[in-house]
ZATIDREN-599491 format. One line per 5 residues: number of its first residue (from 1); their letters; for each residue x, y, z of N, C-alpha, C. Coordinates in steps of 0.02 Angstrom, whole numbers, plus 50000, padded with zeros to 5 digits. Example, Ala and Ser with C-alpha at 12.3 -4.5 7.8 and 13.67 -1.06 7.14 Angstrom:
residues 2
1	AS	50660:49716:50390:50615:49775:50390:50660:49835:50390 | 50642:49888:50354:50684:49947:50357:50645:50002:50394
This chain:
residues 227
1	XXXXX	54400:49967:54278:54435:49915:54317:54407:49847:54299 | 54445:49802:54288:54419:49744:54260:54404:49708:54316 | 54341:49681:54316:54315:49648:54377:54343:49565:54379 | 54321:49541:54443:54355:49477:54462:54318:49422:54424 | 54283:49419:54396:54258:49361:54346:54291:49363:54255
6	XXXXX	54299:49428:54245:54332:49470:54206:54425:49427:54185 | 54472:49398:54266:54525:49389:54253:54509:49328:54221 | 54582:49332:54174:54593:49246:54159:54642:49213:54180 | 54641:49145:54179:54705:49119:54228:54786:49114:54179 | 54817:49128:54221:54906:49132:54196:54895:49076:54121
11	XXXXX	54934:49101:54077:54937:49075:53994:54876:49028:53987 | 54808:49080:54005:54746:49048:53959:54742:49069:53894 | 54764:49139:53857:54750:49177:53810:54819:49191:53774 | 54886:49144:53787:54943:49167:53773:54945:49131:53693 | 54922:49170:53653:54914:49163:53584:54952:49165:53554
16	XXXXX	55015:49200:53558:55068:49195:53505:55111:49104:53528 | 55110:49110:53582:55158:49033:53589:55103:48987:53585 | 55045:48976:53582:54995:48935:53546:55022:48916:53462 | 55021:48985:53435:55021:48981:53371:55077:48972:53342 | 55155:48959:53373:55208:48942:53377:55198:48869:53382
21	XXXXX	55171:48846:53431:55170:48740:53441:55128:48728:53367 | 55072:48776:53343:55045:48761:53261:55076:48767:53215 | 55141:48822:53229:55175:48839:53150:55223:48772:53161 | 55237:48742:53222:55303:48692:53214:55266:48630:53205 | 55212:48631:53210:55173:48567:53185:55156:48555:53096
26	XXXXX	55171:48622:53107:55130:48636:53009:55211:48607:52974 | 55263:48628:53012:55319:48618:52967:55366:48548:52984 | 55340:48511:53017:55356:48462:53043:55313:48422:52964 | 55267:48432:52963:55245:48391:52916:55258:48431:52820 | 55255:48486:52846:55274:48499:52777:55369:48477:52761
31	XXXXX	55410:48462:52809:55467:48442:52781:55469:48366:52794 | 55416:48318:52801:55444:48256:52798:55466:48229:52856 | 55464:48261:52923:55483:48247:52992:55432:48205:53013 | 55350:48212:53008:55307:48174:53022:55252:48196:52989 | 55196:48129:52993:55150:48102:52932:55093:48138:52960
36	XXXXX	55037:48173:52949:54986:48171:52984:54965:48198:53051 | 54940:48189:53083:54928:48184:53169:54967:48128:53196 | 55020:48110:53186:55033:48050:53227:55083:48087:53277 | 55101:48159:53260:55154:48191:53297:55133:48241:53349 | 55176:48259:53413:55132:48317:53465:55187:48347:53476
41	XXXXX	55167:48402:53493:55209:48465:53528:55201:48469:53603 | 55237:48484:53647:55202:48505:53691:55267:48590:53716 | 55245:48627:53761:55282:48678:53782:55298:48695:53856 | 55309:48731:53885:55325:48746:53956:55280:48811:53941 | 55237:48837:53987:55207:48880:54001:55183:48913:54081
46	XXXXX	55222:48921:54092:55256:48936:54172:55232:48865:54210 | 55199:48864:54261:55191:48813:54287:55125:48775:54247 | 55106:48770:54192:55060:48736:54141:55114:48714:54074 | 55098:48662:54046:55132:48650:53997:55062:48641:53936 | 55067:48669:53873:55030:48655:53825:55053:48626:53786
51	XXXXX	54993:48586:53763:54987:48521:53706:54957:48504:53666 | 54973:48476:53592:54930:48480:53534:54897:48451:53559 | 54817:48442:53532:54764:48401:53542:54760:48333:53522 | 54721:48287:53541:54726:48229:53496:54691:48233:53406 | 54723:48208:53371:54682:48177:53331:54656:48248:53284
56	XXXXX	54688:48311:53308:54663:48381:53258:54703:48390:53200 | 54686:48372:53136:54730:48388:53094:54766:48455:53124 | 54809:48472:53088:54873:48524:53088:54844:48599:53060 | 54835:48576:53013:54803:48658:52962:54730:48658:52994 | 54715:48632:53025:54633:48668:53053:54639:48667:53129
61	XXXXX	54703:48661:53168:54698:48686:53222:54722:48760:53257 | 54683:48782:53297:54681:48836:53296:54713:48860:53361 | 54744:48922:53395:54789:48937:53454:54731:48917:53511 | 54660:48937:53508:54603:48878:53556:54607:48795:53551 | 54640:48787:53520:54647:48714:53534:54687:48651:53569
66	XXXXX	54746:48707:53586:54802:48690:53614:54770:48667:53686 | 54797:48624:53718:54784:48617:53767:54823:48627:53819 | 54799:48650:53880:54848:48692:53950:54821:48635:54019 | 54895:48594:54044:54876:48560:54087:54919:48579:54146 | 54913:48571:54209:54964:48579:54264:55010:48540:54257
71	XXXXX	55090:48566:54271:55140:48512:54261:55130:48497:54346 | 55093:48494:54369:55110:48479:54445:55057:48404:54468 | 55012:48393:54397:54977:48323:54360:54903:48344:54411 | 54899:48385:54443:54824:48412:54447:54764:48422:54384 | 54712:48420:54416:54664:48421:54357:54650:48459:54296
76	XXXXX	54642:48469:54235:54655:48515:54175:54604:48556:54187 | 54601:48629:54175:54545:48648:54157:54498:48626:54103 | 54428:48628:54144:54381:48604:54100:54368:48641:54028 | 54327:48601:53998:54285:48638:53934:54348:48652:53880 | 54404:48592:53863:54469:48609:53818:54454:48530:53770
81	XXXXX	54496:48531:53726:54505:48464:53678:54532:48408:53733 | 54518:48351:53708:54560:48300:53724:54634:48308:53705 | 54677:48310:53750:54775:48307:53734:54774:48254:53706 | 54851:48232:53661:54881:48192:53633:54892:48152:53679 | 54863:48091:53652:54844:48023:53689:54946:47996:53719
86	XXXXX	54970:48047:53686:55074:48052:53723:55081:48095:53795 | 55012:48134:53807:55040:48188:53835:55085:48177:53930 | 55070:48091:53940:55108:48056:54006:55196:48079:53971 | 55199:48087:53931:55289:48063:53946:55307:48143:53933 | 55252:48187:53878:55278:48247:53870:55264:48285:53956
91	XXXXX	55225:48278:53994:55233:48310:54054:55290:48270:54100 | 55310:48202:54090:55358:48199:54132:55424:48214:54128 | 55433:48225:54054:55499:48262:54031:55500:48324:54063 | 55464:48363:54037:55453:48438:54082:55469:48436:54147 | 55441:48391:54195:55448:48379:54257:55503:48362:54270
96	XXXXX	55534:48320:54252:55610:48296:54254:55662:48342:54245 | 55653:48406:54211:55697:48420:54182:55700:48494:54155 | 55714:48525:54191:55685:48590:54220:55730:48642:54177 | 55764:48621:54126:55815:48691:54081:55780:48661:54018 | 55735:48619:54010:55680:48601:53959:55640:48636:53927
101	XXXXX	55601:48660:53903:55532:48715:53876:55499:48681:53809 | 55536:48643:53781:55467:48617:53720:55498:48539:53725 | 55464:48515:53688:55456:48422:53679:55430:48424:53595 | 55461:48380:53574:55423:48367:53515:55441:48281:53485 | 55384:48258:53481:55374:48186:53462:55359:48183:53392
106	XXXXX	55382:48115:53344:55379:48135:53287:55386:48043:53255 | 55363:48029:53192:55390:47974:53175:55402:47995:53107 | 55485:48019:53108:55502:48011:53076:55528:47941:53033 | 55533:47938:52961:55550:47874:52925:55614:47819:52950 | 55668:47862:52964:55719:47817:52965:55734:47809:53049
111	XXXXX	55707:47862:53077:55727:47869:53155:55696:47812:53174 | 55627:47788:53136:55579:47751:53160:55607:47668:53145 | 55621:47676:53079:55645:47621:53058:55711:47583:53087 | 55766:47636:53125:55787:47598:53178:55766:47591:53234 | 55720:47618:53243:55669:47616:53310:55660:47536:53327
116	XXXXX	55631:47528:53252:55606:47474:53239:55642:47397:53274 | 55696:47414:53201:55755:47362:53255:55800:47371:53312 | 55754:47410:53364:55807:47442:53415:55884:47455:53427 | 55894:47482:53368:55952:47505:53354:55981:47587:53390 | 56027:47575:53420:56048:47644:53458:56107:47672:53399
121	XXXXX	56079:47734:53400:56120:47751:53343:56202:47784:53375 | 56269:47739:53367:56325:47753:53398:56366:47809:53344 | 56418:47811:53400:56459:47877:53366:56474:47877:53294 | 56431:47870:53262:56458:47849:53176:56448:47927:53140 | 56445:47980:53172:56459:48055:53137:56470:48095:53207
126	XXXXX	56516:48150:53205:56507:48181:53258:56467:48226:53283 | 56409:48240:53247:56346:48270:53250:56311:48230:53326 | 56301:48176:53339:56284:48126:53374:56306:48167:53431 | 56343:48215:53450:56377:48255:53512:56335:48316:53523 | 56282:48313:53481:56188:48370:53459:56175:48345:53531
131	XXXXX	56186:48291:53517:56116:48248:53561:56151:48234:53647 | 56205:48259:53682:56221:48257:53739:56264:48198:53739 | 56293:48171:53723:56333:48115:53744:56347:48088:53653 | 56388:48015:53670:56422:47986:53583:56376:47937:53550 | 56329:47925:53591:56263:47897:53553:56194:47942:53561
136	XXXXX	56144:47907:53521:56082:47896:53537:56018:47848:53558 | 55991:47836:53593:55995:47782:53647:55916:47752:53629 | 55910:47713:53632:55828:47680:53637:55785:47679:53673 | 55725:47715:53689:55693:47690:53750:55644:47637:53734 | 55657:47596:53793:55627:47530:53789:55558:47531:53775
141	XXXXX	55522:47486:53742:55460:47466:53711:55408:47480:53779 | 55358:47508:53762:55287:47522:53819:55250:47531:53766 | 55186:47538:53765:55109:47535:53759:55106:47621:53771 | 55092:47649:53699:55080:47726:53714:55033:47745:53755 | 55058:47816:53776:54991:47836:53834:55024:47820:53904
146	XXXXX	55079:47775:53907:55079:47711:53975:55117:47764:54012 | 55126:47739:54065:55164:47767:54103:55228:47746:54120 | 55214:47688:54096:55272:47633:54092:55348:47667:54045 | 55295:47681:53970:55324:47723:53926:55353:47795:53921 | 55338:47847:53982:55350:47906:54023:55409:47875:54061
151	XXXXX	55427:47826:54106:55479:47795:54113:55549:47783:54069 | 55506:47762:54016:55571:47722:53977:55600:47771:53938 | 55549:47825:53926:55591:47880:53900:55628:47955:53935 | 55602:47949:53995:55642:47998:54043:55697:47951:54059 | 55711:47882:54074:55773:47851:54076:55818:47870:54017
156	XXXXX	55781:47832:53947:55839:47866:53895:55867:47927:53891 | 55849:47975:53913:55826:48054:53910:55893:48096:53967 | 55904:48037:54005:55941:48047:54034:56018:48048:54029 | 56039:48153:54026:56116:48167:54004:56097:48154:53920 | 56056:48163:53887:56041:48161:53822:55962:48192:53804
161	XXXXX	55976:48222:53761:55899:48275:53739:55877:48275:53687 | 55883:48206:53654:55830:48169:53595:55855:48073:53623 | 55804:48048:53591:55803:47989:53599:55746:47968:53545 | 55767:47882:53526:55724:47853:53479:55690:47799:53545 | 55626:47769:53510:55576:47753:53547:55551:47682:53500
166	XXXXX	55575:47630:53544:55576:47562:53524:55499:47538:53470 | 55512:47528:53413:55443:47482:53389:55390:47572:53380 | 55431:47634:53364:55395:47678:53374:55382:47767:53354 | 55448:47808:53377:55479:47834:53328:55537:47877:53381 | 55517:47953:53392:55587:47993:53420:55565:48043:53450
171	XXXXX	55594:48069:53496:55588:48138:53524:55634:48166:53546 | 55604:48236:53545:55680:48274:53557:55660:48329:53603 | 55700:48374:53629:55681:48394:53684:55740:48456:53669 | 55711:48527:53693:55754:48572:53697:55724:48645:53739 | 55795:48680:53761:55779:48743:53799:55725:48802:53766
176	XXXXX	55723:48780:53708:55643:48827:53657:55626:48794:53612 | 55583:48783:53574:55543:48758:53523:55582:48753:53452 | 55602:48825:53440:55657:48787:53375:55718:48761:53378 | 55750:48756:53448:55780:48693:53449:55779:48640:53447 | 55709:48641:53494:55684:48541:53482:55670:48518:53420
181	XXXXX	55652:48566:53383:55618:48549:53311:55685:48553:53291 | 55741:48581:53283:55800:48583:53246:55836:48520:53269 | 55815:48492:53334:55858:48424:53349:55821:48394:53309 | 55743:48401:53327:55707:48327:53278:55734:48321:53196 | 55735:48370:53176:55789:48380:53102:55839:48332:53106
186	XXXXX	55899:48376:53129:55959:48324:53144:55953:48263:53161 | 55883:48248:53202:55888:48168:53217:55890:48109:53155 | 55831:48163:53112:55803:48133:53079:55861:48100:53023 | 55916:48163:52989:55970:48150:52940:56014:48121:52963 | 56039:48137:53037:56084:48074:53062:56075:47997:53057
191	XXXXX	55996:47992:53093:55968:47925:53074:55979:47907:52998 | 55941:47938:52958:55951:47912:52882:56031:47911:52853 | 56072:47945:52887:56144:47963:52873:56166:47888:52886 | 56164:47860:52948:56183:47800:52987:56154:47745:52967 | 56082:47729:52942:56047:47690:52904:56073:47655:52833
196	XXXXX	56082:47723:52797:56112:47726:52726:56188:47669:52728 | 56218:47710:52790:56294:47682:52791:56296:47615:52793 | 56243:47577:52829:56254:47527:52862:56221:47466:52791 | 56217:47490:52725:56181:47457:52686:56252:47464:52622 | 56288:47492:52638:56346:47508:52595:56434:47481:52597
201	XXXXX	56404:47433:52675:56463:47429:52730:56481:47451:52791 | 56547:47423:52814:56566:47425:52889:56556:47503:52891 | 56523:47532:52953:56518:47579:52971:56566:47594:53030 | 56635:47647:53018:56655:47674:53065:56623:47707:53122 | 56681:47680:53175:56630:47706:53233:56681:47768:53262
206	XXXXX	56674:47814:53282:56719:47869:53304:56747:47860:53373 | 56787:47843:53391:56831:47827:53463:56802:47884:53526 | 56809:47843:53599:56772:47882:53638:56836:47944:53643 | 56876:47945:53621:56950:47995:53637:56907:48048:53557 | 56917:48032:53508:56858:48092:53461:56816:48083:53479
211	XXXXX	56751:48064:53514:56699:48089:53532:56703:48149:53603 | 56736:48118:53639:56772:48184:53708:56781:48239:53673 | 56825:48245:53608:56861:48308:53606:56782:48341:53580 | 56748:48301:53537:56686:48349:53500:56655:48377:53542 | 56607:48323:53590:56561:48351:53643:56598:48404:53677
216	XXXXX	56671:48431:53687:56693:48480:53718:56670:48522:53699 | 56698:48521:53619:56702:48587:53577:56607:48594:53555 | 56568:48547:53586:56511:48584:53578:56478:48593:53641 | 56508:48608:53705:56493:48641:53741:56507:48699:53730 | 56520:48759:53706:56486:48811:53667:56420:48816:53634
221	XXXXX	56398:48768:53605:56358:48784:53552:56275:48776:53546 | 56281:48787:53662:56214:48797:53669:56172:48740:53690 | 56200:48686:53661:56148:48623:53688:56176:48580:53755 | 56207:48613:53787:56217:48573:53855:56155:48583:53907 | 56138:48643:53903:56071:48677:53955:56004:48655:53934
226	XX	56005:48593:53875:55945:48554:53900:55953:48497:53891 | 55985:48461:53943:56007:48403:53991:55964:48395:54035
């Protein structure tokens, strides 16, 4: 009988979805989605959400490194890494938004680069109907870490489940992990899709009467339930 010092607490040892937030970190950078450590994961883990660490390269972090905090913003268990100096906006997404389960932040090139010039990327493909509504929206400029910035992006976030991040880069948000990572994809080619256009000429914009009919026809296709 395993004695009472013996238990461990709910997803201390849950190793395979550890090593899931590492494999989507490993391929986030091996396809060009993001540079380095500048990107975090985080997950839903019943009432704990886990999060890359700060500052751990990718290929040398290990399913102990992840970090497990209360989404209820109580104190972390001790004796873990320092979280991603992001981890205010990845727990308030979670909190907000409860048909949610992974987050993933990223600076990608072009998402960033309209980041840059706070550019909301409008109905200019109908892919843009990925993302919950006929755009993609900006959240306003904060000071990472801020709380200010946990704000500005649960506002954008809102009735939409990626958003670009002013002066900064993108996140995306979905009901499991290779969705969010499959939006951060799509964000990423839409952005460069819409970028490209806008250096070539007038960029059509798709009428809110074709954007209605799309977002219909992709209510099927799974991404309404993380709104």
């Amino acid at each position: 009988m395993t004695g009472a010092s013996e238990v461990k607490p709910p997803y201390q040892d849950c190793t395979g979805l550890r090593q899931t937030v590492i494999d989507a970190c490993l391929e986030m950078n091996a396809t060009g989605i993001n540079q380095g450590t500048s990107g975090n994961i985080s997950v839903r883990a019943g009432d704990h959400m886990l999060i890359t660490p700060s500052g751990v390269p990718y290929e040398k972090m290990t399913p102990a490194d992840l970090v497990r905090m209360p989404l209820d913003g109580s104190a972390s268990p001790e004796g873990q890494l320092k979280p991603s100096t992001e981890w205010p906006f990845h727990m308030a997404i979670l909190q907000a938004k409860r048909a949610v389960n992974a987050v993933v932040h990223a600076h990608p090139v072009y998402c960033s680069a309209l980041a840059m010039n706070r550019q909301t990327i409008p109905a200019c493909h109908y892919m843009v109907a990925a993302f919950g509504g006929s755009d993609v929206p900006v959240a306003d400029y904060a000071l990472f870490g801020s709380r200010q910035l946990s704000e500005n992006i649960t506002r954008a976030l809102h009735n939409r489940s990626a958003c670009l991040m002013a002066n900064h880069g993108a996140v995306a948000t979905g009901e499991s992990l290779p969705r969010a990572l499959w939006r951060m994809t799509e964000l990423e080619t839409l952005a460069k899709g819409y970028a490209t256009s806008l250096t070539l000429g007038k960029t059509h914009i798709l009428t809110e009467d074709e954007m209605a009919a799309v977002i219909a026809a992709f209510a099927d296709y799974g991404l309404k339930d993380s709104r």
